[in-house]
Residue frames as a rotation matrix with the C-alpha (Angstrom) as fourth column:
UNK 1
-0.838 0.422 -0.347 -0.27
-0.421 -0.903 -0.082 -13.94
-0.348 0.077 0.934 7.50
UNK 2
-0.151 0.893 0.423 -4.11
0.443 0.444 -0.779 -14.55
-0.883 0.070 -0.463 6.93
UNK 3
-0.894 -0.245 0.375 -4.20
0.445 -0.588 0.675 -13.51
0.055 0.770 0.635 3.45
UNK 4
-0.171 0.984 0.043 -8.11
0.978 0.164 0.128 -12.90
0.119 0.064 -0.991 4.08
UNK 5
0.315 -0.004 -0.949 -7.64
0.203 -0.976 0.072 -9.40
-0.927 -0.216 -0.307 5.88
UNK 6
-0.734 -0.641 -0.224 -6.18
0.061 -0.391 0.918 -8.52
-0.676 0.660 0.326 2.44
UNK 7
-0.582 0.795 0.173 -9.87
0.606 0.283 0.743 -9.63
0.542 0.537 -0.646 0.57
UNK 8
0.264 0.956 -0.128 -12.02
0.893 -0.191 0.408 -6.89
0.366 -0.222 -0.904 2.73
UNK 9
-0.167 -0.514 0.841 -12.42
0.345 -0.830 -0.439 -3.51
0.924 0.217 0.316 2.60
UNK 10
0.959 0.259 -0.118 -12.11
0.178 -0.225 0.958 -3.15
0.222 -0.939 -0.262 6.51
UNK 11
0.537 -0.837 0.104 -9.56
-0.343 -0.329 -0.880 -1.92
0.771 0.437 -0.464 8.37
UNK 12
0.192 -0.557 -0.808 -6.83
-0.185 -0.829 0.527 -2.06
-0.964 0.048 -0.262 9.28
UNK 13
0.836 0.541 0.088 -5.31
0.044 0.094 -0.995 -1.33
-0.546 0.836 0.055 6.02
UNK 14
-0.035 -0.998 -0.054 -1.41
-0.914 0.054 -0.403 -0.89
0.405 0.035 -0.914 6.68
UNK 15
0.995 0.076 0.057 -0.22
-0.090 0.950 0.300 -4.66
-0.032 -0.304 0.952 7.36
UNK 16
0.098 -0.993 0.059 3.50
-0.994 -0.100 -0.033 -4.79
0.039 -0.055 -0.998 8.58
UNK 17
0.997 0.018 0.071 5.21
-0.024 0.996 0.082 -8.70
-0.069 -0.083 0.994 7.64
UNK 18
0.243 -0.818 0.521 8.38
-0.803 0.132 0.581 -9.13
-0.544 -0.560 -0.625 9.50
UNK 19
0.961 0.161 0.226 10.17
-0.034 0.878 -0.478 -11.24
-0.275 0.451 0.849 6.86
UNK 20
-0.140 -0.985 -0.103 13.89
-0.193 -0.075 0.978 -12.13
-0.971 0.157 -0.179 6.31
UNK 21
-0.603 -0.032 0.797 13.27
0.700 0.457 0.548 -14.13
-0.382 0.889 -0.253 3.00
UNK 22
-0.599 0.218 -0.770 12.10
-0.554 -0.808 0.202 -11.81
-0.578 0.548 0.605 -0.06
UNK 23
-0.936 0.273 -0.222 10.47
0.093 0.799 0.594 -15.23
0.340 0.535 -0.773 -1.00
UNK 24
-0.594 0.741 -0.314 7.95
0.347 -0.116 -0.931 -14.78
-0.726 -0.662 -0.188 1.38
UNK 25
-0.325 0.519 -0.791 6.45
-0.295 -0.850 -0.437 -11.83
-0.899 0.091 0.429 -0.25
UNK 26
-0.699 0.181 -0.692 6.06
-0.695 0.056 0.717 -13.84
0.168 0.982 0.086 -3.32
UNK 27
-0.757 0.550 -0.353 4.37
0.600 0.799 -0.041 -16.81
0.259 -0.243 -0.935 -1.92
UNK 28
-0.298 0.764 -0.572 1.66
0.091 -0.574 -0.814 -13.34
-0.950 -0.295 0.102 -0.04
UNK 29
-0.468 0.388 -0.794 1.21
-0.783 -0.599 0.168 -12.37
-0.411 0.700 0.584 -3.74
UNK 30
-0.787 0.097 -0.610 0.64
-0.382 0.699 0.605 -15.96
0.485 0.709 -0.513 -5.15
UNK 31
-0.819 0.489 -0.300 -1.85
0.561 0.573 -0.598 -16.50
-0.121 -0.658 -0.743 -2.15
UNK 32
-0.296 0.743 -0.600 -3.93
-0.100 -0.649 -0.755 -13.71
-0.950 -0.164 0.266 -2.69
UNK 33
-0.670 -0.110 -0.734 -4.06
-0.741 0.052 0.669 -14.53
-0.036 0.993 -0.116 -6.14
UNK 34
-0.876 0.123 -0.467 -5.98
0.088 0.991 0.096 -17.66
0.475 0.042 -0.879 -4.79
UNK 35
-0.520 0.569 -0.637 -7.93
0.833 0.176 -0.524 -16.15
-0.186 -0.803 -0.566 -1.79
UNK 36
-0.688 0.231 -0.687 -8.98
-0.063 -0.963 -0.261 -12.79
-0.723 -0.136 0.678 -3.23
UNK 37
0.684 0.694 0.224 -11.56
0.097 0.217 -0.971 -11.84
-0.723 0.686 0.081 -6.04
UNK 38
0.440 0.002 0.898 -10.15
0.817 0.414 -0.401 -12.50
-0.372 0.910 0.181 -9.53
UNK 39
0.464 -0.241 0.853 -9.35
0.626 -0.592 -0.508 -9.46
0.627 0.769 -0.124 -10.34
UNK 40
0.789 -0.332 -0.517 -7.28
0.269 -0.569 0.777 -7.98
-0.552 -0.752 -0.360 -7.45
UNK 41
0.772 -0.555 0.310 -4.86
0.047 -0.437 -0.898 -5.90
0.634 0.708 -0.311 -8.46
UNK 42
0.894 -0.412 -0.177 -1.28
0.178 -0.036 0.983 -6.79
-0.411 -0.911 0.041 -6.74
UNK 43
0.769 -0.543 0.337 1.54
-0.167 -0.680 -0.714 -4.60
0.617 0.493 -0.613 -7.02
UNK 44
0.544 -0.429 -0.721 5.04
0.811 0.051 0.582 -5.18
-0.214 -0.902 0.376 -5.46
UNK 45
0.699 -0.520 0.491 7.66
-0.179 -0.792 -0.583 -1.87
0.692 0.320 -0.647 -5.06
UNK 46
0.109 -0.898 -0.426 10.79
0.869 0.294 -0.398 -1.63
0.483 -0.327 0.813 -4.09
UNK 47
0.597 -0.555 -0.579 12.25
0.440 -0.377 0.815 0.43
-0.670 -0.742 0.019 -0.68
UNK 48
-0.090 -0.935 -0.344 15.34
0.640 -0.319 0.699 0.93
-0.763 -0.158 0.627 -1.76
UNK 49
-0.237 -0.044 0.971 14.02
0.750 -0.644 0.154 2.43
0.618 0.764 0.185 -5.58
UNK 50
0.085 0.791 0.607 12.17
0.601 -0.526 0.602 4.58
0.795 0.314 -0.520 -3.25
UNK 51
0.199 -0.144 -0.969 14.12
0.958 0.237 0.161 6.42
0.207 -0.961 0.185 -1.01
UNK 52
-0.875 -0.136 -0.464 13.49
0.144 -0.989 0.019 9.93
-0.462 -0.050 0.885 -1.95
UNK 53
-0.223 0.975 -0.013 10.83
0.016 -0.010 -1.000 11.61
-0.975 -0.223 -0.014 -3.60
UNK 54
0.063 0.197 -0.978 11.47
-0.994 0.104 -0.043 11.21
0.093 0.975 0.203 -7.15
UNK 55
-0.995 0.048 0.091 12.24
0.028 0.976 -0.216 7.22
-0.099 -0.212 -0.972 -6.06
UNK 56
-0.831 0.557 -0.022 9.06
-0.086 -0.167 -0.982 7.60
-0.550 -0.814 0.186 -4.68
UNK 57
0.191 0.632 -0.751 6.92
-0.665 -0.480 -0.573 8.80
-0.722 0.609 0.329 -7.77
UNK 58
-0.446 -0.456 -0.770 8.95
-0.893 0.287 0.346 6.92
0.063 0.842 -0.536 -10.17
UNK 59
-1.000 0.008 0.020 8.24
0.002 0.966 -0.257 3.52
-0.022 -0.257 -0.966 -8.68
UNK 60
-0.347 0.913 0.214 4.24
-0.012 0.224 -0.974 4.48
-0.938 -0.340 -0.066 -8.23
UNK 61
0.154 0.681 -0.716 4.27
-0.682 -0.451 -0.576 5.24
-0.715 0.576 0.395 -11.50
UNK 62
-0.465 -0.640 -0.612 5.88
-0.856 0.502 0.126 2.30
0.227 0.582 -0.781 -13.07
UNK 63
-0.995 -0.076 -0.068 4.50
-0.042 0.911 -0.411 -0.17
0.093 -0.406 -0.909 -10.97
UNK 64
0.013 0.999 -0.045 0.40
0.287 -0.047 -0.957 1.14
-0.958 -0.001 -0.287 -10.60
UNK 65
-0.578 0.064 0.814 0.77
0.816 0.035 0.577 2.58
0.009 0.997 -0.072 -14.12
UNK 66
-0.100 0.170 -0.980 -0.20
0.482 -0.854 -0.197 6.06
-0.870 -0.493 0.004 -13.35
UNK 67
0.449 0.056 0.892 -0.95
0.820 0.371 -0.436 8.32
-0.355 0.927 0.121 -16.26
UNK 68
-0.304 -0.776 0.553 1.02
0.788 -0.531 -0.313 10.81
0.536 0.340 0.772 -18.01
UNK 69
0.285 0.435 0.854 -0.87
0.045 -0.896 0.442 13.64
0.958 -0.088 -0.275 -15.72
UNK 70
0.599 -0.139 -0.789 0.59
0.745 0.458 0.485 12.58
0.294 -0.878 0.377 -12.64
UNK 71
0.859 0.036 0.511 1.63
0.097 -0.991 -0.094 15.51
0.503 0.130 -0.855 -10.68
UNK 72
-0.027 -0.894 -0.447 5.06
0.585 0.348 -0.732 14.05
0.810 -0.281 0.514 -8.95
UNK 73
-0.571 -0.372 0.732 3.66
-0.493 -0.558 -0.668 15.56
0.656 -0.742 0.135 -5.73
UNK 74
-0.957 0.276 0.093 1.79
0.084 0.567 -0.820 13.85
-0.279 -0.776 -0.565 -2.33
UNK 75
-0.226 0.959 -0.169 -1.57
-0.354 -0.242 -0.903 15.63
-0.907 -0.145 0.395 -3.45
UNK 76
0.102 0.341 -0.935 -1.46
-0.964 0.266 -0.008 14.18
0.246 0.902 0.355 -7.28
UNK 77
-0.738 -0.238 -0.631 -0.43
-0.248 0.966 -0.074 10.76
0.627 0.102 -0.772 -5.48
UNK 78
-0.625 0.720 0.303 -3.44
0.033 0.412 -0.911 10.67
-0.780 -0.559 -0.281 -3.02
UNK 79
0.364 0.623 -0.692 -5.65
-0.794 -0.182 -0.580 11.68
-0.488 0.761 0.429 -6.41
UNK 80
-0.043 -0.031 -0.999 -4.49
-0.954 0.299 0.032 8.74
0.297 0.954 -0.043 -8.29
UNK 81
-0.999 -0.022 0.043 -4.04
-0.048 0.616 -0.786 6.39
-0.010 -0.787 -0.617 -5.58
UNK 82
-0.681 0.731 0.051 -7.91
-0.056 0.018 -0.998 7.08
-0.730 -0.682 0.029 -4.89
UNK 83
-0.068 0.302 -0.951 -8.73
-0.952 -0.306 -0.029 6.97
-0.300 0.903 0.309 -8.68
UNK 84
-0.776 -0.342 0.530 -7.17
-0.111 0.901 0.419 3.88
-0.621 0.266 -0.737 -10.43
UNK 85
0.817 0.545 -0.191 -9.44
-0.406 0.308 -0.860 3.89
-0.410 0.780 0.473 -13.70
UNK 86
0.351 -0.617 -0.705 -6.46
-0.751 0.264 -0.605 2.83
0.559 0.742 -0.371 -15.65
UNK 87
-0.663 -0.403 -0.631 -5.88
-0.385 0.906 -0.175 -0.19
0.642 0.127 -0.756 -13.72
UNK 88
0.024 0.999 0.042 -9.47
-0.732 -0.011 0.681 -1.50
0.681 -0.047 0.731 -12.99
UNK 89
-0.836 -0.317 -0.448 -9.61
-0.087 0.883 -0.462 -4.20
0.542 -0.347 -0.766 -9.95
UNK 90
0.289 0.855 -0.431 -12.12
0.257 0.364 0.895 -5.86
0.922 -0.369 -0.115 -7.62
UNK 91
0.918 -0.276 -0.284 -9.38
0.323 0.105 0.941 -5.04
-0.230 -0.955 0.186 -4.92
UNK 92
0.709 -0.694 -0.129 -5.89
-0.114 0.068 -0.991 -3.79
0.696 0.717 -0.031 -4.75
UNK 93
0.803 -0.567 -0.184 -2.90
0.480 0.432 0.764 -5.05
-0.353 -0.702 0.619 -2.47
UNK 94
0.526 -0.785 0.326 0.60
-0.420 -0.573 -0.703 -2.56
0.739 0.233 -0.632 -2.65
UNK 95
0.670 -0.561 -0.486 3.14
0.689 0.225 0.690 -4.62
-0.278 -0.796 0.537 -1.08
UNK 96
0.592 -0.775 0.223 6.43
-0.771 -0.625 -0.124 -2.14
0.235 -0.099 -0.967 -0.31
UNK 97
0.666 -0.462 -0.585 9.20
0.651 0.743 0.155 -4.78
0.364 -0.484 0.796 0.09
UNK 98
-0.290 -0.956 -0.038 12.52
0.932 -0.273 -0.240 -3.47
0.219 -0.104 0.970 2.12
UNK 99
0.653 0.457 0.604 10.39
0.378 -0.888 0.263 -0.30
0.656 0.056 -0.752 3.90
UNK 100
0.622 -0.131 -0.772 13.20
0.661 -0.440 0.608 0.54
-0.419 -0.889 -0.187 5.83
UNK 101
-0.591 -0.535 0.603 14.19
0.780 -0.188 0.597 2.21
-0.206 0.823 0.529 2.64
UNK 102
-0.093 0.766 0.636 11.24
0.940 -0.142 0.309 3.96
0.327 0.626 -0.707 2.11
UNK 103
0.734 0.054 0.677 11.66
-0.083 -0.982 0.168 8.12
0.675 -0.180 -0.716 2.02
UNK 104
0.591 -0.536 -0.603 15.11
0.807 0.374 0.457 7.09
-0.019 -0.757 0.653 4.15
UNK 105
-0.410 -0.616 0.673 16.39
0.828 -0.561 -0.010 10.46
0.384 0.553 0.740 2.16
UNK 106
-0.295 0.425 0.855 13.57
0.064 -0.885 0.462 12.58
0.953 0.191 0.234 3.46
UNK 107
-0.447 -0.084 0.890 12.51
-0.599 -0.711 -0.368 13.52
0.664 -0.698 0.268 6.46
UNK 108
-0.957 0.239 -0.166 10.84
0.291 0.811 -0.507 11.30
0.014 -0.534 -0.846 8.85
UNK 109
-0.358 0.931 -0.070 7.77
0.168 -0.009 -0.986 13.04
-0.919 -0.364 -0.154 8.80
UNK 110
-0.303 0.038 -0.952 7.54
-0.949 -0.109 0.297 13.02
-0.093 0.993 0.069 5.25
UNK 111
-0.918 -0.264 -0.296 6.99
-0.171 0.937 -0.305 9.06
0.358 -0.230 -0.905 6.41
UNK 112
-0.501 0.846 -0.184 4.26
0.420 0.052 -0.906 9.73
-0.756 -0.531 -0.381 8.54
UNK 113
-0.425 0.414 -0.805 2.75
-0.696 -0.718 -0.001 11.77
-0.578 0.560 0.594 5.66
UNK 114
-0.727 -0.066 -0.683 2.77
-0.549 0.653 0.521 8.61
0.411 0.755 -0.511 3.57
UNK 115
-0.961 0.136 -0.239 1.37
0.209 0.926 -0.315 6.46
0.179 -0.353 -0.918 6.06
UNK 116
-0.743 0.598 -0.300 -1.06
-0.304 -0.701 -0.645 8.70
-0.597 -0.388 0.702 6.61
UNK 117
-0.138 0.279 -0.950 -1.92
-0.985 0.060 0.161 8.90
0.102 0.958 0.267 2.78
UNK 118
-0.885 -0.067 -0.461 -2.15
-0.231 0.922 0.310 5.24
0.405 0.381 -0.831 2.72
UNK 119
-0.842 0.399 -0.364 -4.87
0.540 0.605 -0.585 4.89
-0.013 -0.689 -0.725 5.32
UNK 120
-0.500 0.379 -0.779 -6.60
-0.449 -0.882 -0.142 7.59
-0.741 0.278 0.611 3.92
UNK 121
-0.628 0.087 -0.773 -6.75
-0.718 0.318 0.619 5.65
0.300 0.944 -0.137 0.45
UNK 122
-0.894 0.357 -0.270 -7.70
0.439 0.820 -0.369 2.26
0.090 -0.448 -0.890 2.64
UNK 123
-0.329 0.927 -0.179 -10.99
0.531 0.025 -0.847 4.25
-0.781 -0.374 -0.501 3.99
UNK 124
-0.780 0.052 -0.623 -11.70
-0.474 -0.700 0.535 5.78
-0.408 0.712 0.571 0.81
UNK 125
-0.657 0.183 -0.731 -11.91
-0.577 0.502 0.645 2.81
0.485 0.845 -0.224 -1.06
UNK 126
-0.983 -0.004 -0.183 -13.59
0.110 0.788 -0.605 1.44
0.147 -0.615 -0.775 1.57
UNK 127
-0.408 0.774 -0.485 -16.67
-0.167 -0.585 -0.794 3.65
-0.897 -0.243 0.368 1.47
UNK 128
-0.635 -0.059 0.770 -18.99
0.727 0.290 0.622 2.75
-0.260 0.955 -0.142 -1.28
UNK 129
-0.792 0.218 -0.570 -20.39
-0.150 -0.975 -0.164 5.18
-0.592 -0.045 0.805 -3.15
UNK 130
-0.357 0.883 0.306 -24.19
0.930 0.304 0.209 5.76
0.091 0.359 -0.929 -4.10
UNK 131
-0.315 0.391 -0.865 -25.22
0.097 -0.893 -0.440 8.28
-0.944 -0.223 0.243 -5.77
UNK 132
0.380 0.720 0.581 -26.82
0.277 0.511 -0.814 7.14
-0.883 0.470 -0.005 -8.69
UNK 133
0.123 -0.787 -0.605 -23.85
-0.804 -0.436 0.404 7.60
-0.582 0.436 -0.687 -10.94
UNK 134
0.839 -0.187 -0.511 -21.86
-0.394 0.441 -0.807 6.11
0.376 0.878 0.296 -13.12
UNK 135
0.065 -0.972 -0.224 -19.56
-0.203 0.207 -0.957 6.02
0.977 0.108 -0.184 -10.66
UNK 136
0.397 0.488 0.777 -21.42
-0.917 0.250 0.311 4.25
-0.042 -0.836 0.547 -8.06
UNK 137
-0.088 -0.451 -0.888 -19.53
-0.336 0.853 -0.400 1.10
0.938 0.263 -0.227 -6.61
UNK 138
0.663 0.084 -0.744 -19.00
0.098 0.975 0.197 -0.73
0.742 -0.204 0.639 -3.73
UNK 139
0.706 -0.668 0.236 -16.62
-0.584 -0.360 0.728 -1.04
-0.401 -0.651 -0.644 -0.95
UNK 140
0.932 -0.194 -0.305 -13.35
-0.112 0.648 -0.754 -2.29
0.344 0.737 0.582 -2.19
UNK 141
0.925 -0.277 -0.260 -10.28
0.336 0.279 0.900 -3.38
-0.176 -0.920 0.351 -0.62
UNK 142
0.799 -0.559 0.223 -7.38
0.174 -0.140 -0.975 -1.46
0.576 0.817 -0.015 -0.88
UNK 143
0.947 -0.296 0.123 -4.36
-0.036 0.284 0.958 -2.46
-0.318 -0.912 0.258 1.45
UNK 144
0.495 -0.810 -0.314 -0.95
-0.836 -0.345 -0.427 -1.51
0.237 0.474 -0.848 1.79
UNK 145
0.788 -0.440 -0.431 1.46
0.600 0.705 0.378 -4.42
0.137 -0.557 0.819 2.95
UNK 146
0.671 -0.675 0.307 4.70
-0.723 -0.687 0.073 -2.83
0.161 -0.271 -0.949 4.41
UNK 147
0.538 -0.713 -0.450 7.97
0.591 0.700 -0.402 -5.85
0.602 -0.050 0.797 4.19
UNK 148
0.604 -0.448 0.660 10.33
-0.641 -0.765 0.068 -5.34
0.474 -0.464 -0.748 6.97
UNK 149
0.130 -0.442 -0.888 13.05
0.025 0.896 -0.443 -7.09
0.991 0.035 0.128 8.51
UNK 150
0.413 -0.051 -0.909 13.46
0.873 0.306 0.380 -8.39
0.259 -0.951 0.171 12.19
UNK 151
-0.406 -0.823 -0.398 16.56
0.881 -0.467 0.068 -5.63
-0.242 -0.323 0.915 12.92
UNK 152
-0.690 0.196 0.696 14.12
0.389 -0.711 0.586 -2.81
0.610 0.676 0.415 10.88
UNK 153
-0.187 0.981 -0.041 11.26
0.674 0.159 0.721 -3.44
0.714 0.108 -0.692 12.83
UNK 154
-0.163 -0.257 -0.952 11.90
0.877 -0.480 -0.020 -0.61
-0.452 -0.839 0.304 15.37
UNK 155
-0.817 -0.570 0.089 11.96
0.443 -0.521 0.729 1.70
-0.370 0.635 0.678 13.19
UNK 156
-0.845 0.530 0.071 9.03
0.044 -0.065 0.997 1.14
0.533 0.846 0.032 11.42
UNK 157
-0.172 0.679 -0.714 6.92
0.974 0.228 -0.018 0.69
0.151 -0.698 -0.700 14.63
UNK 158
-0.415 -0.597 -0.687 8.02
0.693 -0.696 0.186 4.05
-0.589 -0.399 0.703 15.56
UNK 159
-0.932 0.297 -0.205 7.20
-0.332 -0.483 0.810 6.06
0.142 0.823 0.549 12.06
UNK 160
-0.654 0.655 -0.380 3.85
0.432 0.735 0.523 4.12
0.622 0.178 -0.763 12.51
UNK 161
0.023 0.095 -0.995 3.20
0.979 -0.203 0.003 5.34
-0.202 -0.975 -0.098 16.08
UNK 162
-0.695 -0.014 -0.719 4.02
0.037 -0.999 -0.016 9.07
-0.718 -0.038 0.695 15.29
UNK 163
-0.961 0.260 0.096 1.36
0.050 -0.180 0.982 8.64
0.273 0.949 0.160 12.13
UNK 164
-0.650 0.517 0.558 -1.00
-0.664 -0.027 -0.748 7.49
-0.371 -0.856 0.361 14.30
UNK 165
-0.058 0.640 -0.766 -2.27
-0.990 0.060 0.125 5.26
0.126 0.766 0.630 11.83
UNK 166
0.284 0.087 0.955 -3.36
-0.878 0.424 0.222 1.86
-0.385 -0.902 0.196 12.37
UNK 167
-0.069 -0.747 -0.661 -1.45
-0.914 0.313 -0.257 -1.31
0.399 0.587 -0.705 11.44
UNK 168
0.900 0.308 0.310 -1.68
-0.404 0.858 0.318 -4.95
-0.167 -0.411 0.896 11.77
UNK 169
-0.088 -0.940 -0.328 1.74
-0.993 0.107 -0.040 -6.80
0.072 0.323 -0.944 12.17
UNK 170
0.865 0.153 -0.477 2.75
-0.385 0.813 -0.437 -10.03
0.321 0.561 0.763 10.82
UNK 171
-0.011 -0.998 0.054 5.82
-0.847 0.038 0.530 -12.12
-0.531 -0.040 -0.846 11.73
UNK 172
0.931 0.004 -0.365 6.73
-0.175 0.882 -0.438 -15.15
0.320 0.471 0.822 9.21
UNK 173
0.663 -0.747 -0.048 9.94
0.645 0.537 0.544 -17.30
-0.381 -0.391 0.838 9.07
């Protein structure tokens, strides 16, 4: 994987990496740590916590540090997701290790809903905003990374395809 596509707020912004080893995904986090700005913010979550929707919530909130107002529903996670004062960055990177876990309890289009939401967030942050504010910034990268294994990757191609959302795949060793 070029970690670079992970350092600009272009898209695409879903990034599937076909990986057997869970090492992998540490060596992506320790690289971007190198190749991004200083202050990226990189989160990993876990599939398997997150195979329903309280999985789901629990894990964003634990892992992005969400605050106590989170609304444990899709429309308080696209609002906080698109917020992120409480965990200031120059960039942020959400790797998902094990997504053939992810919402595996809930419908399938409850999947596409996500993916949706994710690429949503990606061109959000991507848009910078000027309007002589205080809360005028920049474009900023915010990218999802999606871990999958060889035997998953059907699956995930598939949930992708019906989202309609676009996606850059990776294969590693």
């Amino acid at each position: 994987m070029t970690i670079r596509v992970l350092c600009e707020p272009k898209a695409p912004w879903i990034h599937i990496v076909v990986a057997e080893s869970q090492l992998y995904l540490e060596s992506v986090t320790e690289s971007i740590a190198h190749s991004c700005a200083p202050d990226t913010v990189v989160r990993i979550l876990s599939g398997e916590r997150m195979q329903d929707f309280n999985g789901l919530f629990d894990e964003f909130v634990a892992q992005l540090r969400f605050p106590d107002y989170f609304g444990r529903n899709f429309n308080a996670l696209s609002e906080c997701l698109a917020d992120m004062d409480w965990l200031p960055g120059d960039g942020y990177v959400v790797i998902i290790r094990d997504t053939a876990n992810l919402l595996a309890r809930e419908d399938a289009e409850d999947l596409c809903a996500l993916l949706s939401l994710f690429e949503r967030i990606g061109i959000e942050w991507s848009t910078p905003i000027v309007q002589q504010e205080a809360w005028d910034r920049g474009a900023v990268p915010f990218n999802f990374v999606l871990h999958t294994r060889a035997k998953d990757l059907p699956g995930l191609r598939k949930a992708i395809q019906e989202s309609g959302v676009a996606s850059l795949e990776h294969v590693t060793g």
